[in-house]
N, C-alpha and C positions, 0 to 999 in steps of 0.2 A: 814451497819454492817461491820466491821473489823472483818478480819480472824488472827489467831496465825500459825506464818510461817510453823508450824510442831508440830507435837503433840507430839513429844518425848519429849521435856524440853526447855526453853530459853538460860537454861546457856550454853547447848552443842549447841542448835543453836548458837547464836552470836558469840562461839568459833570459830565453822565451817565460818559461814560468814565472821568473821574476815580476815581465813585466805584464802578462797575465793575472797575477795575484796584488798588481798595484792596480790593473783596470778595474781588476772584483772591488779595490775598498773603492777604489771612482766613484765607482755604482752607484754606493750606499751612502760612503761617510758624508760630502756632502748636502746630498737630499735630505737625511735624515737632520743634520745639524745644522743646516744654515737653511736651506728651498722649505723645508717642509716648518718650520716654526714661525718664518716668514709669513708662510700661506694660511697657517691656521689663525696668526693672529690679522689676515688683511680679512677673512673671513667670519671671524668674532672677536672682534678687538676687546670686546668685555668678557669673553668668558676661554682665552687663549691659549689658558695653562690647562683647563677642561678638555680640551678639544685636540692639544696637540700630546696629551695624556691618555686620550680614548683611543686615536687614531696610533701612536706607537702601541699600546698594548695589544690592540687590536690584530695589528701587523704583526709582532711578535707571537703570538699565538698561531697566526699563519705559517710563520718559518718557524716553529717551534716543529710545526705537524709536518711541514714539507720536506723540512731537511734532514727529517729521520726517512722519511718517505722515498726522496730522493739518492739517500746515503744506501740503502737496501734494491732499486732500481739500477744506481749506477755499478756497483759490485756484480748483477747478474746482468749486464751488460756487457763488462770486461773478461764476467768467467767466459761469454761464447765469442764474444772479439776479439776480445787483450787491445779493446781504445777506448775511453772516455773523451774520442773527439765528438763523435755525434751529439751528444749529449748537450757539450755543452754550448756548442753551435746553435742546436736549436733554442737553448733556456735564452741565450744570448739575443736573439727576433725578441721575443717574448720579454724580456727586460725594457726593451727599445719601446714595443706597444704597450710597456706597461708607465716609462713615461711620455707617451702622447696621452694615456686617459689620465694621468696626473696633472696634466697642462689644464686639462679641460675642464678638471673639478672646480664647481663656483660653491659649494655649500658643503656642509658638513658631513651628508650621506656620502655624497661623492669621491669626496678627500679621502674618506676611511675606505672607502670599496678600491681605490688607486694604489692603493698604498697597502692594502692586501693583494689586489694583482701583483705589486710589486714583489711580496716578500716572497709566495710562491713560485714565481717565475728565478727572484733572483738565488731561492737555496735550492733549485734544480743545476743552477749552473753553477755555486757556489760547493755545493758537494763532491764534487767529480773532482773540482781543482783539488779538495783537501786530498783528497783520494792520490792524487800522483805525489804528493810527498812521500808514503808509504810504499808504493809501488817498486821502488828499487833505490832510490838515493842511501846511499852507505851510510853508516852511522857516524863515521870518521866525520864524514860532510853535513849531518843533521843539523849540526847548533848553526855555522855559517850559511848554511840555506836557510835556515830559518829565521836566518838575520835578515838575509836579503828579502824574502818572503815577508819580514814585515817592514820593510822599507814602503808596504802598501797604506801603512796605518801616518806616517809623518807625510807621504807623498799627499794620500788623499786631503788629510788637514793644510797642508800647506794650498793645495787647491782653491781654500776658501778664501784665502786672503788673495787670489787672481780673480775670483769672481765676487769678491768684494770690491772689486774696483770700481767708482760711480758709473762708468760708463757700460758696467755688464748688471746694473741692477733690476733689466727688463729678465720676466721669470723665463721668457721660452726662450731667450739669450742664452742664459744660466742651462737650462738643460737640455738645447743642444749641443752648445761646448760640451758637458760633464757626457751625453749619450754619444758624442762624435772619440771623446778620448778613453774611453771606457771598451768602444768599439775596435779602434786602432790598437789597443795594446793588448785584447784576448785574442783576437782572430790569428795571428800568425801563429799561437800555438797550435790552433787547432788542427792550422794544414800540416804541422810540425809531425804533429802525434797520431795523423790519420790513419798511418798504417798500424796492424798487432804490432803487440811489442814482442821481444825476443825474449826466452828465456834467458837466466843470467845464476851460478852460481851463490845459492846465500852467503852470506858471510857467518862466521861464527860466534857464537854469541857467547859471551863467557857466564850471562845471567839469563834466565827463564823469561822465554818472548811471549809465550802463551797466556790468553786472559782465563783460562782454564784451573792454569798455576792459582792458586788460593794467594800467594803472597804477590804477583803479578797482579792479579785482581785487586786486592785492597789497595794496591797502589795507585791503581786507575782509577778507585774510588776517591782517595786522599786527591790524586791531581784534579780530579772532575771537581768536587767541592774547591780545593784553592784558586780554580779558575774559573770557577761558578763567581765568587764574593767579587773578583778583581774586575769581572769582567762589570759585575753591579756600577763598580765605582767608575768605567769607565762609560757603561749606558746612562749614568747621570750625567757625567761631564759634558758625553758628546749631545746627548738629548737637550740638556735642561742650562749650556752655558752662554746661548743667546739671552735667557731670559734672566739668568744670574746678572749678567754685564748690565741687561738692561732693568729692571729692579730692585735690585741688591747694590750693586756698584752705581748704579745712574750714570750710565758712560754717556747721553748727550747733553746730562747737565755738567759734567764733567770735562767731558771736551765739546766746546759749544760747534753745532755747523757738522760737528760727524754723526753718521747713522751708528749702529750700533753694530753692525755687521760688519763695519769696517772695525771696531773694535775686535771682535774675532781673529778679523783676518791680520792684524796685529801682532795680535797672539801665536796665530799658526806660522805667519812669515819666521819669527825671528826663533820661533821654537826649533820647525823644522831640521835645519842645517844642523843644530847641537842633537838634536834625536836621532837622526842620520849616523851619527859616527860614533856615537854610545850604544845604538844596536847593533852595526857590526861590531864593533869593538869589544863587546860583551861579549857576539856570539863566536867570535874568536877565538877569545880568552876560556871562553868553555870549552869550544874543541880542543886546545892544547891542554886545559888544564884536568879535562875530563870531570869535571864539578859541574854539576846545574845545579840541585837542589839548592844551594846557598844563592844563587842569584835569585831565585822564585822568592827567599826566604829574607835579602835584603831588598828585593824592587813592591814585594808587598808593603811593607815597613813605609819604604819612602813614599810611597802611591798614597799611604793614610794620613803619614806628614803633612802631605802635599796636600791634600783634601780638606783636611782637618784644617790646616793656617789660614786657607783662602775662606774657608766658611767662618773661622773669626776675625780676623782682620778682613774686611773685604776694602782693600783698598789699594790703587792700582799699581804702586807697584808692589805687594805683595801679592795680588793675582797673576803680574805680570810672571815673577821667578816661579811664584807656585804652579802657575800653568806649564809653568817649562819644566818643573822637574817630576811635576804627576805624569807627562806625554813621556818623558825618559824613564821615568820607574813602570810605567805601563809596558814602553817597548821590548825594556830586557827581560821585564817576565814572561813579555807573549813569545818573543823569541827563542827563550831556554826552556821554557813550557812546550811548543810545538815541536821542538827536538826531543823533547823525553817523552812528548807523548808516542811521537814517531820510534821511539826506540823501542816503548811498551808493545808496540804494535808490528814489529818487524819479527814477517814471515806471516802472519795470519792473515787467512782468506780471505775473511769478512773484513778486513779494514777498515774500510770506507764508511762499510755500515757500522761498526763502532767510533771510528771519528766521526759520525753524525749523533751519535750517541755524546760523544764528548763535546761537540759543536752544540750541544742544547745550552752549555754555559754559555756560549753569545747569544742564545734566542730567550731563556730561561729570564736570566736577570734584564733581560727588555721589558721581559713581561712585568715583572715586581717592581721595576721600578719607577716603571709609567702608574700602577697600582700604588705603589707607596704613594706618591704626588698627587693623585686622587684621593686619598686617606686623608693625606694631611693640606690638603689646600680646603676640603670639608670645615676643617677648625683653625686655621691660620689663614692670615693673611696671603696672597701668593710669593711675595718676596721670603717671608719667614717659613713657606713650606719649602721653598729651595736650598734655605741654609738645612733644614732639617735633613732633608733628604743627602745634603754632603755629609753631612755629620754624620747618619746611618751609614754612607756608604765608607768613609774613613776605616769607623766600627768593625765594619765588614774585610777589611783590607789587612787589620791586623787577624782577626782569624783566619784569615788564608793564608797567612806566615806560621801558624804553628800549623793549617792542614802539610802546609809543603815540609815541613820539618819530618812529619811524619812517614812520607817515601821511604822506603827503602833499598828496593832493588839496586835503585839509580844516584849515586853517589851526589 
């Protein structure tokens, strides 16, 4: 049996959810991309690539453990309530205290211990959201929810280019704007979804929902791998493209009087509005057309194009297209991927705690690819470990086009 996330209405849910699961990427993308390479390098300007490679991996390995941990806590939560509001109310405090002790980090222990608070705190409250896409959203509705749901990934990037602005470039500026809007935009769910949810008739499945099914299974292995590699290429991008801009490209010998962070925000202003309407647009066109697999199987493709051209040409304006069309091939595959994972998954109990299982692809390649950049900044200069590491993840972008080929159930 499938539950209906709320009994007040779908259209004000998905609203609220929407903008709930754009606070979640608030949270992260951000700090992780702009605050947090900022801070490692004002902390060891000579050893930066070190430090802000020890502290993601480090984090990653926290939400690696939390968010299976959490995925299995919020499932027997919902079997005796039918809400995942508590949950994520409280992870939500706990995100908040977890940046004040981020503010407060002056040294390298410190930075890493914050930034583990964080990722615990933040895949308690991170898992429970995954959880209500499965929870009852029709599958009719899967691909354009999941469109909107990742309108979280171009919102939070377009973020950077507001807090790149000179006048927000004081750090506790920066994260209480990103903790005040982050705040604002989950809380209304919560009061939304407080009460049990109602039961709701399943819908009918013309293809096998169970992970039990052998060929249902393989399939969730095929998806868990294609968005394991895609997800690599985008833990580089968003990890390591401060220090691309700024060693690779030389953006302030390049544009003389700019910081380099406004070169980012750059990039995510004029990206944005075109990623915006190539992810619904896609998730669309899947609903009607009832196709994913081929969108997972063209946005891999362009994602390693895109990766690939800006690690050899680094020059700015082909960073400039190529950032815009790795953020558009990123978006329609998380978008047509999060509907088919949701479809694999419709009617099973454990949901939640198997989309924490498939959620280890965002925590998984955090881990490898904060490691790979420690491998190779060992024997490369740090500019020429970042081109490498695009170059790996390209690599890895094209094998996730033939993992996605490989589905079957799901057209």
């Amino acid at each position: 049996m499938s539950v209906a996330p709320q009994p007040i209405g779908m259209k004000r849910f998905l609203a609220l959810y929407t903008s709930a699961n754009i606070g979640a990427h608030l949270a992260f993308v951000p700090l992780l991309s702009l605050v947090l390479p900022l801070k490692a390098e004002l902390i060891d300007p000579e050893n930066k690539l070190w430090l802000l490679s020890i502290t993601l991996l480090a984090g990653s390995v926290m939400a690696s453990i939390s968010h299976v941990l959490a995925g299995a806590l919020t499932d027997r939560i919902f079997e005796k309530s039918q809400s995942r509001s508590g949950q994520i109310a409280l992870s939500l405090l706990f995100v908040i205290l977890s940046y004040i002790i981020f503010w407060h980090a002056d040294d390298p222990v410190s930075l890493i211990i914050s930034i583990l608070f964080f990722q615990f705190s933040f895949n308690f409250l991170f898992s429970p959201l995954g959880g209500l896409l499965a929870d009852g959203v029709p599958n009719a509705l899967l691909d354009r929810t999941a469109a909107f749901l990742n309108l979280g990934i171009p919102i939070a990037t377009l973020s950077i280019a507001f807090l790149a602005i000179p006048a927000l470039a004081n750090e506790g500026l920066r994260l209480a704007l990103i903790a005040a809007a982050f705040t604002f935009t989950i809380l209304p769910l919560t009061w939304l979804i407080r009460k049990p949810a109602e039961p709701i008739v399943p819908e009918t499945a013309d293809k096998p929902t169970q992970l039990f099914n052998p060929i249902v299974r393989n399939d969730f292995i095929w998806a868990w791998s294609a968005r394991l590699m895609v997800q690599f290429s985008g833990a580089v991008m968003f990890g390591y493209l401060l220090y691309f801009l700024q060693d690779v490209l030389d953006y302030t010998n390049l544009f003389p009087g700019e910081r380099v962070d406004q070169g980012m925000g750059k990039l995510s202003l004029f990206a944005t509005p075109v990623t915006i309407l190539v992810g619904i647009a896609a998730g669309t066109i899947s609903d009607r057309t009832g196709f994913r697999r081929p969108f997972l199987i063209i946005s891999s493709l362009v994602i390693a194009a895109a990766v690939l051209t800006m690690s050899l040409y680094p020059f700015w304006p082909v960073v400039f297209v190529g950032y815009l069309i790795f953020v558009c091939g990123l978006t329609i595959f998380l978008t047509t991927d999060a509907a088919l994972v949701a479809q694999l998954l419709s009617g099973d109990r454990a949901r939640a705690r198997k989309l924490g299982i498939m959620n280890l692809t965002n925590t998984i390649p955090a881990i490898i690819a904060p490691a790979t950049a420690l491998l190779l900044s060992g024997v490369s200069l740090e500019a020429d470990a970042v081109v490498r590491l695009m170059q790996i993840a390209a690599t890895l972008a094209i094998v996730a086009a033939f993992a996605a080929s490989r589905i079957r159930t799901i057209s």
